[in-house]
KOLDO-128891 format. One record per residue (C-alpha): residue number from 1; x negated, y, z negated; chain; residue in one letter. Coordinates in pm, 1 decimal, decimal comma, padded with zeros to 6 digits, always signed. Each point is the difference from the previous one (the first is absolute). Last residue first. Layout:
REM KOLDO-128891
+-----+----------+----------+----------+--------+---------+
: num :       px :       py :       pz : cadena : residuo :
+-----+----------+----------+----------+--------+---------+
: NUM :        X :        Y :        Z :      A :       A :
...
+-----+----------+----------+----------+--------+---------+
//
This chain:
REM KOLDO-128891
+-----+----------+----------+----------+--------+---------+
: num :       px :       py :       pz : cadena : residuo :
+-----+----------+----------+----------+--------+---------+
: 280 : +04253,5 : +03053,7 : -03746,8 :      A :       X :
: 279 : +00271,6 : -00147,8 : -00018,1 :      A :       X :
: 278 : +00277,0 : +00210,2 : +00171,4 :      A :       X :
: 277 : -00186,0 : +00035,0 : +00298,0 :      A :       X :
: 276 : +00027,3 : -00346,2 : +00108,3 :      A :       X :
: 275 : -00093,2 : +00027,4 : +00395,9 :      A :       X :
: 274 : -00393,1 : +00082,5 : -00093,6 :      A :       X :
: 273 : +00009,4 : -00207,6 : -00314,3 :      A :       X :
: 272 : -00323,2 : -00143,7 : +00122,9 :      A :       X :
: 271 : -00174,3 : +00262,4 : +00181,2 :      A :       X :
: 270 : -00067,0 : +00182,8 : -00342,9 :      A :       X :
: 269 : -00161,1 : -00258,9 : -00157,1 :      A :       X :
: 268 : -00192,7 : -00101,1 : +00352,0 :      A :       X :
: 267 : -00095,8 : +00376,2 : +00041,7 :      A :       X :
: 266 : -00163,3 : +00077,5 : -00336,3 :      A :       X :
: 265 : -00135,8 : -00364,9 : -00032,1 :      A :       X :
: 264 : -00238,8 : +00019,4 : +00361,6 :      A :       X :
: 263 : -00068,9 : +00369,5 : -00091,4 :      A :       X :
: 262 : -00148,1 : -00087,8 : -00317,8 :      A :       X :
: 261 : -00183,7 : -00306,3 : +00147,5 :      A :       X :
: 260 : -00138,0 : +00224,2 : +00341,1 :      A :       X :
: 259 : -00109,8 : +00271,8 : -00288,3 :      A :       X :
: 258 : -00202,1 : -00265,4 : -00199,6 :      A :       X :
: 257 : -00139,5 : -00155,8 : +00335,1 :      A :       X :
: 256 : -00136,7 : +00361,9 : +00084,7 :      A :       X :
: 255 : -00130,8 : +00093,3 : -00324,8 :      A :       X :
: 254 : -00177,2 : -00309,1 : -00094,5 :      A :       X :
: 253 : -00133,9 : -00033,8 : +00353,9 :      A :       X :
: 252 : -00157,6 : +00378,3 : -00020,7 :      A :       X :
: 251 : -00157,1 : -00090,5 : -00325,1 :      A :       X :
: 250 : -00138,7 : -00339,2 : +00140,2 :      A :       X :
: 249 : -00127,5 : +00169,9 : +00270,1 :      A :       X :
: 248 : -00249,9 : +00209,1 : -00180,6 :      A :       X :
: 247 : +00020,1 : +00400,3 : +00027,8 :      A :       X :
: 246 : -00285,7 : +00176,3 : +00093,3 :      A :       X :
: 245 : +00140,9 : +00041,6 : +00369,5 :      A :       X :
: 244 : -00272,9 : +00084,8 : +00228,4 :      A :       X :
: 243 : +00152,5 : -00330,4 : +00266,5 :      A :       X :
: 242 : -00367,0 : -00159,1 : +00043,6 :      A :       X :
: 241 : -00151,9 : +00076,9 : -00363,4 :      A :       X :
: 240 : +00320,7 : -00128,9 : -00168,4 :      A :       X :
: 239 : +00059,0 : -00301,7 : +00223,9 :      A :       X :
: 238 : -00366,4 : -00078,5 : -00069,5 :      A :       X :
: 237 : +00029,2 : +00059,0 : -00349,3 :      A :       X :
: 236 : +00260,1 : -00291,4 : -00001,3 :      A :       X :
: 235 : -00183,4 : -00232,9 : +00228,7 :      A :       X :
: 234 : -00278,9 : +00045,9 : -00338,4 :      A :       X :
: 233 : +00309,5 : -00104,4 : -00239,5 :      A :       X :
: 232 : +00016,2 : -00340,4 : +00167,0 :      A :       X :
: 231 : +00264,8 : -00182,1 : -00181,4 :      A :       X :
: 230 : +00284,9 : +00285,2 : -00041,8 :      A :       X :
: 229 : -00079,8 : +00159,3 : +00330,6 :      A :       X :
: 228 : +00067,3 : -00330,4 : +00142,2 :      A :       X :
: 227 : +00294,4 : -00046,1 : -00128,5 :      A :       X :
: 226 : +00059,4 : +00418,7 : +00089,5 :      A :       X :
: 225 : -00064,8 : -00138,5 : +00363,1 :      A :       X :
: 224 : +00260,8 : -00316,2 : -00005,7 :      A :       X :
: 223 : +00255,4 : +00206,2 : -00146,7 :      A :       X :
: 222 : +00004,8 : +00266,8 : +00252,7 :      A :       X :
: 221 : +00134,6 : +00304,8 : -00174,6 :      A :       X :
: 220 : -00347,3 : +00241,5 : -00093,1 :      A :       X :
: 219 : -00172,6 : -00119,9 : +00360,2 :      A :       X :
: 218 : +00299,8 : +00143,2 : +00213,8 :      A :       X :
: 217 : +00004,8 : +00299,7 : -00251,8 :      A :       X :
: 216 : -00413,9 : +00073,9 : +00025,3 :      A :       X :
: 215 : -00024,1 : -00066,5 : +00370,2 :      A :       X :
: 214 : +00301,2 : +00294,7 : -00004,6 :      A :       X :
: 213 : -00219,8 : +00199,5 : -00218,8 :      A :       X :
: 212 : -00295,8 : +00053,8 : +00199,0 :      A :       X :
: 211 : -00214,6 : +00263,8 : -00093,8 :      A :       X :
: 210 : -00360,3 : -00063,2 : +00236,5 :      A :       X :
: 209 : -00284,9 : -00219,6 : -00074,5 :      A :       X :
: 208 : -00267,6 : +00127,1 : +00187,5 :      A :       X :
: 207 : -00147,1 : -00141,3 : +00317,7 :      A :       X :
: 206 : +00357,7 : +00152,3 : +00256,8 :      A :       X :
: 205 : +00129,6 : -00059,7 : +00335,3 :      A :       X :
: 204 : +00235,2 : -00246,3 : -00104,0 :      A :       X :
: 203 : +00010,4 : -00087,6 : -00391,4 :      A :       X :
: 202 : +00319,8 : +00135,4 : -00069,1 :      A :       X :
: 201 : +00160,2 : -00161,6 : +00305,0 :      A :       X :
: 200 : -00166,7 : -00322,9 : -00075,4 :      A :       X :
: 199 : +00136,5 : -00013,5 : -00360,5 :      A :       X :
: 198 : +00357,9 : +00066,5 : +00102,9 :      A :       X :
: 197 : -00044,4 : -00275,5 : +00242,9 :      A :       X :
: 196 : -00136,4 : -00225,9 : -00248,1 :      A :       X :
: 195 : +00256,7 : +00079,8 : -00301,1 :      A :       X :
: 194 : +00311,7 : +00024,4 : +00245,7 :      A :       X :
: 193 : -00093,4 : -00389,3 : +00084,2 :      A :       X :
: 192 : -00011,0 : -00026,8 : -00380,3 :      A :       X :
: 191 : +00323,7 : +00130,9 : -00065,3 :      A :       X :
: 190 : +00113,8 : -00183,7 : +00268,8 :      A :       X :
: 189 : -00079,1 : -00373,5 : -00147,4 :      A :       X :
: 188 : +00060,5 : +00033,2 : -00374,7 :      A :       X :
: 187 : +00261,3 : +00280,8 : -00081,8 :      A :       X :
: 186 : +00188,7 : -00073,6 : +00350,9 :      A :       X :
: 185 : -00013,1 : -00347,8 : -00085,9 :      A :       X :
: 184 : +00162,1 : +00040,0 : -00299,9 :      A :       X :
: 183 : +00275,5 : +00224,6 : +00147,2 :      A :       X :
: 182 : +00064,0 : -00267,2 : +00244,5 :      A :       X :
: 181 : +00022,6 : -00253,4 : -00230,3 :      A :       X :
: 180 : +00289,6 : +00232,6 : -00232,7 :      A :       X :
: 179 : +00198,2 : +00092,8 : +00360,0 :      A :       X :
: 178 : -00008,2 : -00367,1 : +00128,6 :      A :       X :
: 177 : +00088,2 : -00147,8 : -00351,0 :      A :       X :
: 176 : +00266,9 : +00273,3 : -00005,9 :      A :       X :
: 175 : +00138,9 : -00111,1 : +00372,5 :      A :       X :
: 174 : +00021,6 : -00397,4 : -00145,5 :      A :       X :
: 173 : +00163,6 : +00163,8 : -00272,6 :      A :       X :
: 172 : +00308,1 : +00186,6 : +00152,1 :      A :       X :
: 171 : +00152,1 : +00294,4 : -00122,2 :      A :       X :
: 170 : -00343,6 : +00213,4 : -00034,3 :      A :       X :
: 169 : +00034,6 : +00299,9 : -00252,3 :      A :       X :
: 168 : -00034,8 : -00245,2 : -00318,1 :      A :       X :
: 167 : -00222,7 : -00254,5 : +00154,5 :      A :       X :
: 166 : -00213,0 : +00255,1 : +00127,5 :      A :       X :
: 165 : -00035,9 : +00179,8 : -00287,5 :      A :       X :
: 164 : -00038,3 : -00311,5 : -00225,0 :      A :       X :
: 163 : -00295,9 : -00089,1 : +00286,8 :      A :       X :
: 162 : -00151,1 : +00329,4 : -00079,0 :      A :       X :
: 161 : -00009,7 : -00010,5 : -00381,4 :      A :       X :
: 160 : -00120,7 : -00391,3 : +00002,3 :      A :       X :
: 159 : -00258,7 : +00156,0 : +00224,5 :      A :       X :
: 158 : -00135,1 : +00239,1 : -00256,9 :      A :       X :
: 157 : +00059,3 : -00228,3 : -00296,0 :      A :       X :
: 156 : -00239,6 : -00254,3 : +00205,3 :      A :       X :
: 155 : -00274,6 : +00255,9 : +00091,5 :      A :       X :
: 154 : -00034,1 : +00198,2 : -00373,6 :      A :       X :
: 153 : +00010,7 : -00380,2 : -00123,6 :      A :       X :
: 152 : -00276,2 : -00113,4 : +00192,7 :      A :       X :
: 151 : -00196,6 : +00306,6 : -00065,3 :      A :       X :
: 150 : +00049,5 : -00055,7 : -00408,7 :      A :       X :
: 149 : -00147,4 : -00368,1 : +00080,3 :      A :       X :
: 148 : -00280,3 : +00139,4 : +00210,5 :      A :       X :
: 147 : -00095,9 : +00240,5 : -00265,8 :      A :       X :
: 146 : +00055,0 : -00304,0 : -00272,2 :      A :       X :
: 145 : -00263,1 : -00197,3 : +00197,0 :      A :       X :
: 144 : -00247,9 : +00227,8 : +00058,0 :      A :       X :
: 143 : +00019,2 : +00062,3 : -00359,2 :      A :       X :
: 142 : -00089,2 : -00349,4 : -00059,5 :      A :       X :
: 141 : -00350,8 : +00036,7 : +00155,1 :      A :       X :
: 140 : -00050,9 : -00192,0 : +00355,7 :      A :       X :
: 139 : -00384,2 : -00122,5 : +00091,3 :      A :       X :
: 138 : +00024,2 : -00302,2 : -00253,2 :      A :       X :
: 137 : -00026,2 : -00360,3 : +00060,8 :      A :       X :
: 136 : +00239,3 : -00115,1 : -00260,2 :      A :       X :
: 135 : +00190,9 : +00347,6 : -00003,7 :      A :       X :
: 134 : +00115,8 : -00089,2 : +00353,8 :      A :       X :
: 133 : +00206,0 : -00327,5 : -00126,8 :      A :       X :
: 132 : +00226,3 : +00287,9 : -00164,6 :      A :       X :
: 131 : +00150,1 : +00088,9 : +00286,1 :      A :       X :
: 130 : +00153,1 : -00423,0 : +00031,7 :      A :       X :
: 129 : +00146,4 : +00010,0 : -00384,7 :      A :       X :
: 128 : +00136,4 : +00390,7 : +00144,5 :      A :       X :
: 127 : +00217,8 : -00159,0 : +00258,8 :      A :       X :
: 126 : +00306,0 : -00045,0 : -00192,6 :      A :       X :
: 125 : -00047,8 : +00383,4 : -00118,4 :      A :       X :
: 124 : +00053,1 : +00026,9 : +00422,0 :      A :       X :
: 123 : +00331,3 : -00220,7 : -00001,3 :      A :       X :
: 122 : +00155,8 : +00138,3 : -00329,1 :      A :       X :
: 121 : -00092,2 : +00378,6 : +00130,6 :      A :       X :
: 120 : +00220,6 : -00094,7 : +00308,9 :      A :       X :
: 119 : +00258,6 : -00178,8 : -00198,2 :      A :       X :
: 118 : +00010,3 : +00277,2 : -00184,7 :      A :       X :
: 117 : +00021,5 : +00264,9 : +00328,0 :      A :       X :
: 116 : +00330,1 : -00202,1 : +00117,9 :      A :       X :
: 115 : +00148,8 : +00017,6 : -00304,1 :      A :       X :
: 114 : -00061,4 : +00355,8 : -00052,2 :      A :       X :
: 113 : +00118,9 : +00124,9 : +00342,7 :      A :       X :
: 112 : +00388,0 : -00122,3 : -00048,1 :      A :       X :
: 111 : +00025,0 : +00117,3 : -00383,5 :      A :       X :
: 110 : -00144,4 : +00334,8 : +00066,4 :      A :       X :
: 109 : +00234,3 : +00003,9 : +00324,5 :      A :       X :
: 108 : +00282,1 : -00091,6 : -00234,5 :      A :       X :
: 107 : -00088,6 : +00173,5 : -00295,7 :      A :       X :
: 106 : -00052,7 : +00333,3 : +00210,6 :      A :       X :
: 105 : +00352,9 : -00045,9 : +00132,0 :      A :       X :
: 104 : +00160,0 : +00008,5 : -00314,5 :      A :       X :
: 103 : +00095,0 : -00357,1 : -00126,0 :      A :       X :
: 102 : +00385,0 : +00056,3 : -00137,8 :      A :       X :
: 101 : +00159,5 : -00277,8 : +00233,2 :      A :       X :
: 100 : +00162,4 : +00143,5 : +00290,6 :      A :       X :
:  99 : -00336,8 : -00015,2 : +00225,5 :      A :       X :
:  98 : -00088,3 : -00329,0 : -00066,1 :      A :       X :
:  97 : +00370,9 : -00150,2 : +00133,9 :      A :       X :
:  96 : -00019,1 : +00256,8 : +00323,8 :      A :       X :
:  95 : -00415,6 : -00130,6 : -00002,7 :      A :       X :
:  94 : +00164,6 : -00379,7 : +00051,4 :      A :       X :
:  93 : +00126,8 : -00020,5 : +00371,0 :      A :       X :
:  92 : -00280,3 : -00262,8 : +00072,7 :      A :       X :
:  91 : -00142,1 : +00249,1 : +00265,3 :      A :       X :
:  90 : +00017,5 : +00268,0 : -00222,8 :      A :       X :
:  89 : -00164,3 : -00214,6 : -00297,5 :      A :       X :
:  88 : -00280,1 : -00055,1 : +00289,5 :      A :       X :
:  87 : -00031,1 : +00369,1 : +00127,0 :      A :       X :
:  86 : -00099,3 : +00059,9 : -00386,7 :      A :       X :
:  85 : -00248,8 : -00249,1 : -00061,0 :      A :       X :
:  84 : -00138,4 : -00056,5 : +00339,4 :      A :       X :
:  83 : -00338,2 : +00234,0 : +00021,2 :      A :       X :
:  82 : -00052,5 : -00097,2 : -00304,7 :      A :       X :
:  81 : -00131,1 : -00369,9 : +00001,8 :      A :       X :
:  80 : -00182,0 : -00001,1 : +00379,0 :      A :       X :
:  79 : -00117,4 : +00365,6 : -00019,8 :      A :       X :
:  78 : -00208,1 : -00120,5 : -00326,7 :      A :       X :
:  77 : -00108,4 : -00334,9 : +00173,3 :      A :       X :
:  76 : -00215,5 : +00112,8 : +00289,1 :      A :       X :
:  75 : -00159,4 : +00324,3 : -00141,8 :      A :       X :
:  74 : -00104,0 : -00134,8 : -00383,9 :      A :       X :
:  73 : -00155,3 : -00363,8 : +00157,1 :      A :       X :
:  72 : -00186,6 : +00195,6 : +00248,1 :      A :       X :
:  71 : -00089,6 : +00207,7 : -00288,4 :      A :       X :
:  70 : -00069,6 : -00321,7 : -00210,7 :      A :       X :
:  69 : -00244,2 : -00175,4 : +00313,6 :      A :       X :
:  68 : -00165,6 : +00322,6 : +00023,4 :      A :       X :
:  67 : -00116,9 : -00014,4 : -00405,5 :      A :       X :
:  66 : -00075,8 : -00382,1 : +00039,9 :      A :       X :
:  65 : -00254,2 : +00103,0 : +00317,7 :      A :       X :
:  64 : -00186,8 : +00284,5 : -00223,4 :      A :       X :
:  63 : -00037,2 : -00217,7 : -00323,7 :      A :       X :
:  62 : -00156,3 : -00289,0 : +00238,1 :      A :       X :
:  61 : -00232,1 : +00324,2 : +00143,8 :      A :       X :
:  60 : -00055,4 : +00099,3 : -00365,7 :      A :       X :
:  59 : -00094,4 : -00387,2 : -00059,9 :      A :       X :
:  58 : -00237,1 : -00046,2 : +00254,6 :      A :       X :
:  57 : -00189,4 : +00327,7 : -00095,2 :      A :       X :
:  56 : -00009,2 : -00136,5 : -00344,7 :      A :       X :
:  55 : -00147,9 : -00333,8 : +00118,7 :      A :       X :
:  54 : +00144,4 : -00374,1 : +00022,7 :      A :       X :
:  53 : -00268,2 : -00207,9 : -00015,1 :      A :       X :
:  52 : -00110,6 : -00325,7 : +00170,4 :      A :       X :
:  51 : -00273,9 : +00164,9 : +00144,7 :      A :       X :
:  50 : +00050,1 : -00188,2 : +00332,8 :      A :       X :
:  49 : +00260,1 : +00276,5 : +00116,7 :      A :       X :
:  48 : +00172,8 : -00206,0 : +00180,9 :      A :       X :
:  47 : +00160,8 : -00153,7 : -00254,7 :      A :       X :
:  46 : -00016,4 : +00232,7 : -00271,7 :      A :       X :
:  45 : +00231,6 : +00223,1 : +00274,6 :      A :       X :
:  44 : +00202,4 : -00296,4 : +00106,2 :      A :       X :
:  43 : +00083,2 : -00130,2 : -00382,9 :      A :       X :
:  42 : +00062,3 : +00381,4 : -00125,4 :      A :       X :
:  41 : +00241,1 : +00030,7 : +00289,5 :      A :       X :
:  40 : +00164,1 : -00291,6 : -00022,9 :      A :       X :
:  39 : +00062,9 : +00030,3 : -00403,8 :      A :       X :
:  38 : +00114,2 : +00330,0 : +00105,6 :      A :       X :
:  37 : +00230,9 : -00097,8 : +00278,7 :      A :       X :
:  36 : +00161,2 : -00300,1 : -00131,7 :      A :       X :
:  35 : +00080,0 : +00200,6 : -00359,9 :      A :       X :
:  34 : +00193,5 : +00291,8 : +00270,6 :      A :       X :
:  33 : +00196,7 : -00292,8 : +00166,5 :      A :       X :
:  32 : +00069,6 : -00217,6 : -00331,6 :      A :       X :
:  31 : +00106,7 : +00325,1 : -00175,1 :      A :       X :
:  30 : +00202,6 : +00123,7 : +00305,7 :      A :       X :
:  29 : +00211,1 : -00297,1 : -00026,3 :      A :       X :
:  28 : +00073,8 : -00000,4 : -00351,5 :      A :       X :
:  27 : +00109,7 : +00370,0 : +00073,7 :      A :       X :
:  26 : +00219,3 : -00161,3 : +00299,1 :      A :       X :
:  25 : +00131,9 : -00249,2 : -00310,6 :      A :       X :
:  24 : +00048,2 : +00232,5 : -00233,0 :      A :       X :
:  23 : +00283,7 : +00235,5 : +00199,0 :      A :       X :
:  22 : +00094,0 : -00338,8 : +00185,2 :      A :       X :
:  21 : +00104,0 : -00169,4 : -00324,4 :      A :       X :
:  20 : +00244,3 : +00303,8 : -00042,2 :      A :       X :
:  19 : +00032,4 : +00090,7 : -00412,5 :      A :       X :
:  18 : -00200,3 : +00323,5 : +00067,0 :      A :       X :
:  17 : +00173,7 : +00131,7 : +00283,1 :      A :       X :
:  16 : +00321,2 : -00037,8 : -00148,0 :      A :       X :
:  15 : -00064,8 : +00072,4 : -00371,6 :      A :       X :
:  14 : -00161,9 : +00358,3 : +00087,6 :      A :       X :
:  13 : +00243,7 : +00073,4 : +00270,7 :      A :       X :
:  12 : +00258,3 : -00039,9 : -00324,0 :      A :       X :
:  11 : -00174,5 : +00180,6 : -00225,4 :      A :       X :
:  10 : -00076,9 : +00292,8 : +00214,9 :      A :       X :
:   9 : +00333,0 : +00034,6 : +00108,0 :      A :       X :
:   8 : +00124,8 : -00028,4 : -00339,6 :      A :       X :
:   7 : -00246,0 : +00251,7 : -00105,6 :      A :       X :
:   6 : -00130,5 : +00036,8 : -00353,8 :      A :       X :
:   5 : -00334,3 : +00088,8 : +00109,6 :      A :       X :
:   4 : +00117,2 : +00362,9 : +00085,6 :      A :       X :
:   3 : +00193,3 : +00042,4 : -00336,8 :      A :       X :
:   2 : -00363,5 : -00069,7 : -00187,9 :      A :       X :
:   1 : -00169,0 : +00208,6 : +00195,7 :      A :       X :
+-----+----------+----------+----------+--------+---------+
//
């Protein structure tokens, strides 16, 4: 562990993202934004309202819009800070230099996607002063919170993997972006178009929930339907009593999106030194 921290790669990304102004000052940014929308939405609800209070219900449902807001967040930026960093040291002419040095290629890609996920994790912990505003009117328990936290990291590593793949297989990083954005929306917007249809066909014709495993997989690897799993367990059982399939989504999620990350790393490490045989 200690040998894979101690990456110049690593290091180096490490300083340069987190010594740029603009790193800190777009998560300044997003502070202000996401502060301006809870304090407005606590001040509209009590507002019209007429009780003056801010209820637990209130707060679960405030809870419910933050947590969309930092998956949006997760899906939009993650393709946008990996899905360049190897295409872009090609572009520069640099990887030749990287790839002499005596950085294996795991360091390299480890060093590469790390960066990129820490200032992720830096940006959502950043945001945890504003969660926490939640716990004042209750309706949200803190182990809510670290479940969504450990699901925001499954998602974000997951896509880091896939736009270092793409970036590392993909000369060009304007075609990468395209590749890594339109896998995302692929895992967000088809799968759950293949979700409805699949569960119409299982349901034609029939008044009894019938086997359905294919609703089951669309359902098990659409982020914004395990989310929801994850804070409505009762939509959950639903899935489960609908599809037959005793398993929970989460657990299907964790394996998929842990499989998609190993296979992500396997084939960018080995994709890198594809034309230098000699090192790897």
């Amino acid at each position: 562990m200690k040998a894979l921290l101690a990456n110049p790669v690593l290091i180096k990304e490490i300083k340069l993202r987190f010594r740029n102004l603009k790193s800190f000052t777009g998560i300044l940014f997003y502070l202000i934004a996401m502060s301006i929308f809870v304090f407005g939405f606590i001040f509209m609800t009590t507002t019209f309202s007429g009780s003056g209070f801010f209820r637990p219900d209130e707060s679960f449902m405030l809870f419910m819009m933050m947590t969309y807001i930092q998956l949006g967040l997760i899906l939009f930026i993650t393709p946008g800070l990996t899905a360049g960093a190897i295409s872009t040291e090609r572009e520069k002419q640099t990887l030749n230099i990287l790839l002499t040095t005596a950085q294996t290629s795991f360091q390299i890609i480890f060093g590469k996607m790390s960066s990129s996920v820490a200032f992720l994790l830096l940006m959502i912990v950043a945001g945890l002063p504003i969660y926490s505003l939640v716990f004042l009117y209750g309706g949200v328990s803190p182990s809510q919170i670290a479940i969504i936290f450990l699901f925001y990291f499954l998602t974000l590593l997951t896509i880091g993997s896939i736009g270092i793949m793409f970036s590392t297989i993909i000369r060009k990083t304007i075609v990468s972006m395209i590749a890594t954005y339109g896998t995302m929306i692929f895992l967000t917007a088809a799968t759950g178009f293949f979700m409805i249809i699949s569960t119409q066909i299982s349901q034609f014709g029939s008044t009894t929930p019938t086997f359905s495993p294919f609703t089951y997989f669309w359902a098990s690897i659409n982020p914004a339907v395990v989310l929801f799993t994850l804070l409505q367990p009762a939509y959950a059982q639903e899935i489960q009593n609908m599809t037959v399939v005793p398993l929970p989504l989460w657990v299907g999620y964790l394996i998929f999106y842990l499989f998609i990350a190993a296979l992500a790393l396997f084939l960018a490490v080995k994709r890198l030194r594809v034309n230098m045989s000699k090192y790897k």
